[in-house]
SEVEX-832694 format. One record per residue (C-alpha): x, y, z; residue in one letter. Coordinates in pm, whole numbers, padded with zeros to 5 digits, always signed. Layout:
BEGIN
XYZA;...
This chain:
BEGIN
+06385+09032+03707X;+06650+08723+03726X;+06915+09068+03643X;+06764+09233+03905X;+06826+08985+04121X;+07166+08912+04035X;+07268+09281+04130X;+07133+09248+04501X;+07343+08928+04486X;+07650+09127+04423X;+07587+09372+04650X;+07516+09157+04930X;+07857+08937+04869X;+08009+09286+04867X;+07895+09405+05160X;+07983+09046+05330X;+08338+09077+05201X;+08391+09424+05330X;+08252+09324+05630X;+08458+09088+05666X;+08803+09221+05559X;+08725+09508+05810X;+08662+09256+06095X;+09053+09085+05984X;+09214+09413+05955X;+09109+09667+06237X;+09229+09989+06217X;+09536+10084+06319X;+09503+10271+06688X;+09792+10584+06755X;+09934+10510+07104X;+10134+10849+07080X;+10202+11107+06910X;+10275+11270+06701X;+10584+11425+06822X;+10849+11619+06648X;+11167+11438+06738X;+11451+11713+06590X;+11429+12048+06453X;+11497+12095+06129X;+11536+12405+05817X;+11445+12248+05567X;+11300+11891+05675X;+11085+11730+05992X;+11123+11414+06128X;+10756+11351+06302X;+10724+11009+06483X;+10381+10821+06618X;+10299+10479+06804X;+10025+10227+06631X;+09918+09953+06870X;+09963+09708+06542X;+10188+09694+06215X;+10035+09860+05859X;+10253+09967+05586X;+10005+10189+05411X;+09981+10495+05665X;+10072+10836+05481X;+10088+11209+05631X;+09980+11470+05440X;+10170+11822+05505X;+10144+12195+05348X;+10203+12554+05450X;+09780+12571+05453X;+09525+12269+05555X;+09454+12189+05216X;+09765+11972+05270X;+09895+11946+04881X;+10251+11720+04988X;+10242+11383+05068X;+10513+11092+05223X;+10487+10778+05351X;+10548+10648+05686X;+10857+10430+05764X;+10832+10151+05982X;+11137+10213+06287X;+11103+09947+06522X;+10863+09748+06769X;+10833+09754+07126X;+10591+09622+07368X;+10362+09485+07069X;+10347+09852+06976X;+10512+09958+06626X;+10661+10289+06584X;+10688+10508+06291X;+10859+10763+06169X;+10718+11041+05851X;+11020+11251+05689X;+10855+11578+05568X;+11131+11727+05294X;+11174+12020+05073X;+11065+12264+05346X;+11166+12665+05417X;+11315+12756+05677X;+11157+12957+05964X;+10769+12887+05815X;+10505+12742+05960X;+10356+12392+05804X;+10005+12212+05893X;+10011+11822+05881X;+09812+11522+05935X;+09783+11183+05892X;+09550+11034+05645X;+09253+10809+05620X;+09150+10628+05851X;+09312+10796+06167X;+09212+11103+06307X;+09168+11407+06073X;+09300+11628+06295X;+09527+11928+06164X;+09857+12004+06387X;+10128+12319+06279X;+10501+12363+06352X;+10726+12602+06249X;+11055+12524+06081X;+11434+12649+06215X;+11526+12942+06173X;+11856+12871+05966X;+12098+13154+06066X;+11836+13348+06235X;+11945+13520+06512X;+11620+13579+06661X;+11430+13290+06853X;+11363+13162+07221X;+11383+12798+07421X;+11271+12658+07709X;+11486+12483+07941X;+11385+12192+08192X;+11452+11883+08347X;+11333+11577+08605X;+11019+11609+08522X;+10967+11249+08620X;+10661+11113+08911X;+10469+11400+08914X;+10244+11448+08575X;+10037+11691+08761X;+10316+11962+08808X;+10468+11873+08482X;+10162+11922+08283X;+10127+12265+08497X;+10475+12363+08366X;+10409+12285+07979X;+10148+12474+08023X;+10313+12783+08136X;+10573+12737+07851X;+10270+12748+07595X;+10242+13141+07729X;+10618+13226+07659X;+10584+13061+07316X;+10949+12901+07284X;+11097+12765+06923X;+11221+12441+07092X;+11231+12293+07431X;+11573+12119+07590X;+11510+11881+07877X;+11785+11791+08112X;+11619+11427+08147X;+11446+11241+08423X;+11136+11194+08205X;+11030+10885+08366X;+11069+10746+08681X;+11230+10387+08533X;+11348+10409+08208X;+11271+10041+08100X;+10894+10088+08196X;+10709+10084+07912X;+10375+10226+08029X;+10563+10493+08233X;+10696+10698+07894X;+10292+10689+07804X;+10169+10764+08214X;+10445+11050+08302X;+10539+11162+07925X;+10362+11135+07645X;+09984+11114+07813X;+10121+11488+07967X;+10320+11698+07721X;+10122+11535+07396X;+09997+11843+07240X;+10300+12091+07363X;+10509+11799+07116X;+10307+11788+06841X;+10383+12110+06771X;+10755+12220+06945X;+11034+12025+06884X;+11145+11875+07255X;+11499+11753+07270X;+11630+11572+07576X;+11958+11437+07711X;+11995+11091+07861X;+11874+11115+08258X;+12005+10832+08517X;+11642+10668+08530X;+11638+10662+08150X;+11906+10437+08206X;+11725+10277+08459X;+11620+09851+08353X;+11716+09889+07965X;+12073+10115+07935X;+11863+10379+07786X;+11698+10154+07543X;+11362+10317+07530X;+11489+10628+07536X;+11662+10585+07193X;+11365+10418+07107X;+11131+10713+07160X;+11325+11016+07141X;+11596+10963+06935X;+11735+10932+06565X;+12025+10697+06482X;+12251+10759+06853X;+12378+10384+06946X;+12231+10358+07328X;+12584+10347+07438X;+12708+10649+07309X;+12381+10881+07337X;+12594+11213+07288X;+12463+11461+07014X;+12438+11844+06874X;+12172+12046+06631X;+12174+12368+06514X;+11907+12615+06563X;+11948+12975+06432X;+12257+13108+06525X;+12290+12895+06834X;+12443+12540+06905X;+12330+12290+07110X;+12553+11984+07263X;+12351+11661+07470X;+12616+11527+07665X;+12602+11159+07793X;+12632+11157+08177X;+12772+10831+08197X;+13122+10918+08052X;+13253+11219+08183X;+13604+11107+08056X;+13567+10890+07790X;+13794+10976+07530X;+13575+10960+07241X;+13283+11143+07400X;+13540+11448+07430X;+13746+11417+07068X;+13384+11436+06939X;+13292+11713+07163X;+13603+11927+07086X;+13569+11826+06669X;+13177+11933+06682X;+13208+12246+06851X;+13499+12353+06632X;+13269+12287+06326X;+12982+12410+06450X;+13082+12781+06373X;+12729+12971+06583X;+12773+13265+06794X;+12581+13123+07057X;+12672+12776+07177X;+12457+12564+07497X;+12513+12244+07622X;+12297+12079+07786X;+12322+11737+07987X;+12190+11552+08298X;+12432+11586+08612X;+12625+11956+08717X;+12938+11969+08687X;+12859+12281+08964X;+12555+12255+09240X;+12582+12293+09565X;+12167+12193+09671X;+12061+11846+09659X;+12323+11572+09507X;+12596+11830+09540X;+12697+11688+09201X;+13071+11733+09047X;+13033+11568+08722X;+13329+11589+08474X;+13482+11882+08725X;+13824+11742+08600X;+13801+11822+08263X;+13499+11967+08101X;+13480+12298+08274X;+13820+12386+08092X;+13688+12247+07774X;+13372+12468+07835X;+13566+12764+07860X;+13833+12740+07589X;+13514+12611+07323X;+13366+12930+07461X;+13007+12726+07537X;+12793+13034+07681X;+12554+12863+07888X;+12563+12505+08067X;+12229+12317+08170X;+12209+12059+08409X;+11935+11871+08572X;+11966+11601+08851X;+11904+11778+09172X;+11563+11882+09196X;+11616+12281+09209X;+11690+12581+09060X;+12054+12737+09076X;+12286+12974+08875X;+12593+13029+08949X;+12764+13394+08895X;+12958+13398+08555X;+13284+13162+08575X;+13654+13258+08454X;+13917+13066+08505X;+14155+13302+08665X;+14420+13510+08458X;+14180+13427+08144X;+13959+13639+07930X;+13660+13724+08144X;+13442+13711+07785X;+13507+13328+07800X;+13352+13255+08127X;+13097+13054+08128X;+12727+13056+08366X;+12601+12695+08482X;+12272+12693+08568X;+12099+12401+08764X;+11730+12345+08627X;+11571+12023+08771X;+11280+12125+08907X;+11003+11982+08668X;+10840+11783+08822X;+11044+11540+09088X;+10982+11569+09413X;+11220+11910+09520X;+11534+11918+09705X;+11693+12161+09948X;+11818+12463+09836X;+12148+12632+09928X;+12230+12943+10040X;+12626+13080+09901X;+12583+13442+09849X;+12954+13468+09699X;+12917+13235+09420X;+12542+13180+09338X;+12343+13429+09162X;+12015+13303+09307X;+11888+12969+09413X;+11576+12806+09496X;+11378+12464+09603X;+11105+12523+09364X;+10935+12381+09019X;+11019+12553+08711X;+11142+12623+08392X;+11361+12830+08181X;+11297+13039+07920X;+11578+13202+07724X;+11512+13475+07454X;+11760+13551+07146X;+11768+13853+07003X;+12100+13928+06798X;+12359+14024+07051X;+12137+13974+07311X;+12060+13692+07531X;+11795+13712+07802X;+11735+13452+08034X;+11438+13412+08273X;+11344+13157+08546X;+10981+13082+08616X;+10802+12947+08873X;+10499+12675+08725X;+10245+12959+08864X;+10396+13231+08577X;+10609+13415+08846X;+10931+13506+08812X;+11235+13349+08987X;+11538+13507+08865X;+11682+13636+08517X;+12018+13759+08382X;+12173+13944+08092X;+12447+13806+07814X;+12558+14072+07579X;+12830+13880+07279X;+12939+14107+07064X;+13303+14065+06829X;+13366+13773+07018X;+13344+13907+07347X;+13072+13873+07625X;+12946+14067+07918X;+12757+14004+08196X;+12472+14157+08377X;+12634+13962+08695X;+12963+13976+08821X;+13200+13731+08728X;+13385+13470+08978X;+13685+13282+08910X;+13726+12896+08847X;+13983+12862+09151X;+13697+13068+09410X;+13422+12827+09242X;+13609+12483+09324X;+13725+12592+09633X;+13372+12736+09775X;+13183+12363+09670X;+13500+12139+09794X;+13422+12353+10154X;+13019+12318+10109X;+13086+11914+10070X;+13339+11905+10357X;+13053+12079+10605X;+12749+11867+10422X;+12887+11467+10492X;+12802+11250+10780X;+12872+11109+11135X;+13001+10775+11143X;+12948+10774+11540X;+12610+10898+11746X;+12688+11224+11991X;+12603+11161+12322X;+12588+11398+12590X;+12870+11305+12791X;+13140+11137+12504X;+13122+11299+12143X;+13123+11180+11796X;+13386+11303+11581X;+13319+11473+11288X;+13642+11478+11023X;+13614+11731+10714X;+13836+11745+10409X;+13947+12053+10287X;+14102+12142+09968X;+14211+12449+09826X;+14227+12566+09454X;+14315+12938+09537X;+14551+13152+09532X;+14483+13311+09822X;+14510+13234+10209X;+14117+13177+10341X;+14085+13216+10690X;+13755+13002+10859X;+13540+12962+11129X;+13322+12649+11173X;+13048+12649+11411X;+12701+12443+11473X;+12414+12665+11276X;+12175+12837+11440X;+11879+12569+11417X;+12103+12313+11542X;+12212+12497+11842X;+11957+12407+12126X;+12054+12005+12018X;+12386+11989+11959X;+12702+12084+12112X;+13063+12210+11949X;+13377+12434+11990X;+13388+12694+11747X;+13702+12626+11463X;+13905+12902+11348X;+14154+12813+11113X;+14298+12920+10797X;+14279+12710+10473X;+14639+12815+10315X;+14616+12865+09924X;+14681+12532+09677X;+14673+12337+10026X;+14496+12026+10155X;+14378+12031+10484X;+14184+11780+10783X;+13977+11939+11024X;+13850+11711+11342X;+13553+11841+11556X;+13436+11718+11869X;+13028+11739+11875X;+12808+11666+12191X;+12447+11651+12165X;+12219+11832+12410X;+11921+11651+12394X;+11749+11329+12220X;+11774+11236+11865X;+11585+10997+11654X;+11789+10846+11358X;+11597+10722+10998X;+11691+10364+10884X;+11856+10612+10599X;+12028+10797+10845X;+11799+11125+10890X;+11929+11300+11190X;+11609+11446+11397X;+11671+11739+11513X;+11877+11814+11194X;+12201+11882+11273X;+12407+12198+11067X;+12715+12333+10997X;+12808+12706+10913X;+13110+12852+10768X;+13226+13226+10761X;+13520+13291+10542X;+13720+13560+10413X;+13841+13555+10074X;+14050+13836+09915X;+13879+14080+10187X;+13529+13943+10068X;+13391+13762+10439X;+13048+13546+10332X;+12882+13262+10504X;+12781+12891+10334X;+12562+12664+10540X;+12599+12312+10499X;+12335+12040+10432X;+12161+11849+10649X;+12430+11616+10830X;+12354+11215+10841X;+12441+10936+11011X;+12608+10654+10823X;+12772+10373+11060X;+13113+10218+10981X;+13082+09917+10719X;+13174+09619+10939X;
């Protein structure tokens, strides 16, 4: 009896003690994740978020669910009282597909991912960017790439609306695309509100491997393609393009993408130029097939660009894809140079097969925008599109931005603001003008027609007198209502097109 009694002793102090090591030690709560942070051939890098600190968490990982491997995870960094971890899966094949999970006492779940294909040269990406302040379209759009069934996924950045915000990475990012990264690697270059509040802090912290914030440039392999994440912020630091030029060189894939955040080509929305200088020569002469951008919140591709007296085969297609969720931007329409462009949410999806590159623009309802052909064969490339030279490009954006500024005076009906353009040229070729008020505009504003010629390699100023016609209402940021337009008819090398120009502001002299 007194024995008897002594067990039910023990087993009560048990109990107590478990009790009350469980009520000192709660379980450790995942925040996020997981995601896969890089693809890899042979190894995985998968990454979660505990809402408190525990060294004993391990992930179990096989090509079946009995699981059969097992690491650790390693203990990155803290932010926000949230601790972030990181599980290295090793000794994997390529281009097989592996089931993981984390262990006792988290979730039991099972999740799958597929390992690179090392040297493959059959596999398809999906392209994006600015997903940012709209989780509802963005979760429509990683749903659409589910149905295309891409390899990896390259964003153009924007993720968030302020990149020092904790809770937004969890609100606009991780709360939306959660499952899509669990199981496809998602890659993305540094966006201007990443930068936002921390100099890109939590973007290393989250999406990253060992890139200093300052210098957040970086390449992988996958397959037989190459893929370079340019930093926006230093379109001619030295460094960024040694690097850049050594990388490349090394990288020895037939395909080769970059990818970063601003266009060094686009013509809707921010009408951005970044790096225009110097890295579309360096993107020619690497021989980089395709550029991504983000930033303005559209869709554009530009016709195939050669610098001229160069081997057409180098030239080079930059392709505008910011349309992921941010609120969109106006479109532009330059028959002579774009291929197609559109104010509308999307994503890419590019297909590899061999020789054969396939590229496809979709709307977030499934429907198709706009696609094109690469063929790269012995070194050489051709083009489903016809191909435009360098000198045509630069001097067809500098117009677009000379007709797309703002008034620095208000047009009245009886004494006229003067509107002053820059021109430059970058051809070779004489291009003869006209610049008149568009079509919209007409019945509000007043103006002479301009005919002129724009002489080749010259820089020209253009005045113009405008009146208006009838009231206009002016934004405290300078919205012009009625809008007020500009359109352009030129001739180049016998070729006449027409560009419009963007909606036209008013900005007042700084006193």
């Amino acid at each position: 009896m007194k024995k008897i009694f002594q067990n039910i002793l023990w087993i009560i102090l048990f109990i107590l003690f478990f009790f009350s090591v469980s009520l000192s030690s709660p379980a450790q709560k995942v925040l996020a994740g997981p995601w896969l942070v890089r693809p890899g051939a042979t190894d995985m890098i998968i990454r979660w978020e505990f809402d408190h600190k525990q060294p004993e968490g391990v992930v179990e990982y096989g090509r079946d669910t009995l699981g059969g491997e097992k690491t650790k995870l390693i203990f990155r960094e803290s932010r926000k009282g949230s601790f972030l971890y990181d599980a290295k899966l090793t000794g994997l094949k390529p281009e097989k597909k592996y089931f993981y999970r984390l262990s006792k006492p988290w979730e039991r779940r099972w999740y799958s991912f597929r390992t690179c294909k090392d040297h493959e040269d059959h596999f398809s990406f999906v392209a994006m960017g600015d997903s940012r302040s709209n989780p509802r379209i963005f979760s429509k759009i990683i749903k659409e790439t589910e149905d295309v069934h891409p390899d990896l996924i390259i964003s153009m950045g924007d993720l968030v609306i302020k990149g020092s915000n904790y809770d937004e990475w969890h609100r606009y990012f991780f709360d939306v695309a959660g499952e899509e990264l669990a199981t496809v690697p998602f890659v993305s270059t540094l966006g201007d509100h990443e930068t936002e509040g921390d100099n890109g802090e939590l973007f290393r912290y989250f999406l990253c491997q060992q890139e200093p914030t300052e210098k957040l440039w970086f390449s992988f392999d996958y397959g037989n393609a190459h893929f370079i994440s340019l930093d926006y912020r230093h379109p001619e630091d030295t460094a960024m393009i040694r690097w850049f030029k050594k990388d490349i060189r090394e990288a020895g894939k037939k395909w080769n993408f970059v990818f970063m955040h601003r266009p060094s080509y686009n013509l809707g929305g921010h009408r951005s130029r970044w790096g225009r200088d110097i890295w579309p020569d360096l993107f020619q002469k690497y021989k980089v097939d395709i550029v991504f951008a983000g930033h303005s919140h559209i869709y554009e591709r530009f016709y195939p660009v050669s610098k001229a007296g160069e081997n057409d085969g180098t030239a080079v297609t930059y392709i505008t894809t910011g349309g992921a969720g941010a609120e969109l931007y106006e479109s532009v329409n330059a028959g002579s140079i774009l291929a197609f462009s559109r104010s509308v949410n999307h994503f890419i999806d590019v297909k590899i097969d061999g020789d054969i590159l396939e590229m496809r623009a979709i709307d977030m309802d499934g429907y198709l925008l706009d696609s094109c052909r690469i063929i790269k064969k012995n070194g050489e490339k051709k083009f489903s599109d016809r191909i435009i030279s360098r000198e045509m490009l630069n001097t067809i954006t500098e117009l677009h931005a000379a007709i797309s500024g703002s008034l620095s005076a208000i047009p009245l009906a009886s004494y006229p603001a003067r509107y002053e353009l820059d021109m430059k040229s970058y051809s070779r070729d004489d291009i003869p003008f006209t610049l008149f008020i568009s079509k919209g505009s007409e019945p509000y504003y007043k103006m002479m027609p301009c005919h002129d010629t724009l002489m080749k390699g010259t820089y020209k100023k253009v005045v113009l007198d405008l009146f208006r016609k009838k009231d206009i209402t002016i934004t405290p940021w300078g919205e012009m209502t009625p809008e007020l337009r500009f359109m352009m008819i030129y001739d180049y090398r016998g070729r006449q097109d027409t560009i419009t120009g963007g909606a036209i502001h008013y900005w007042p002299p700084q006193q």
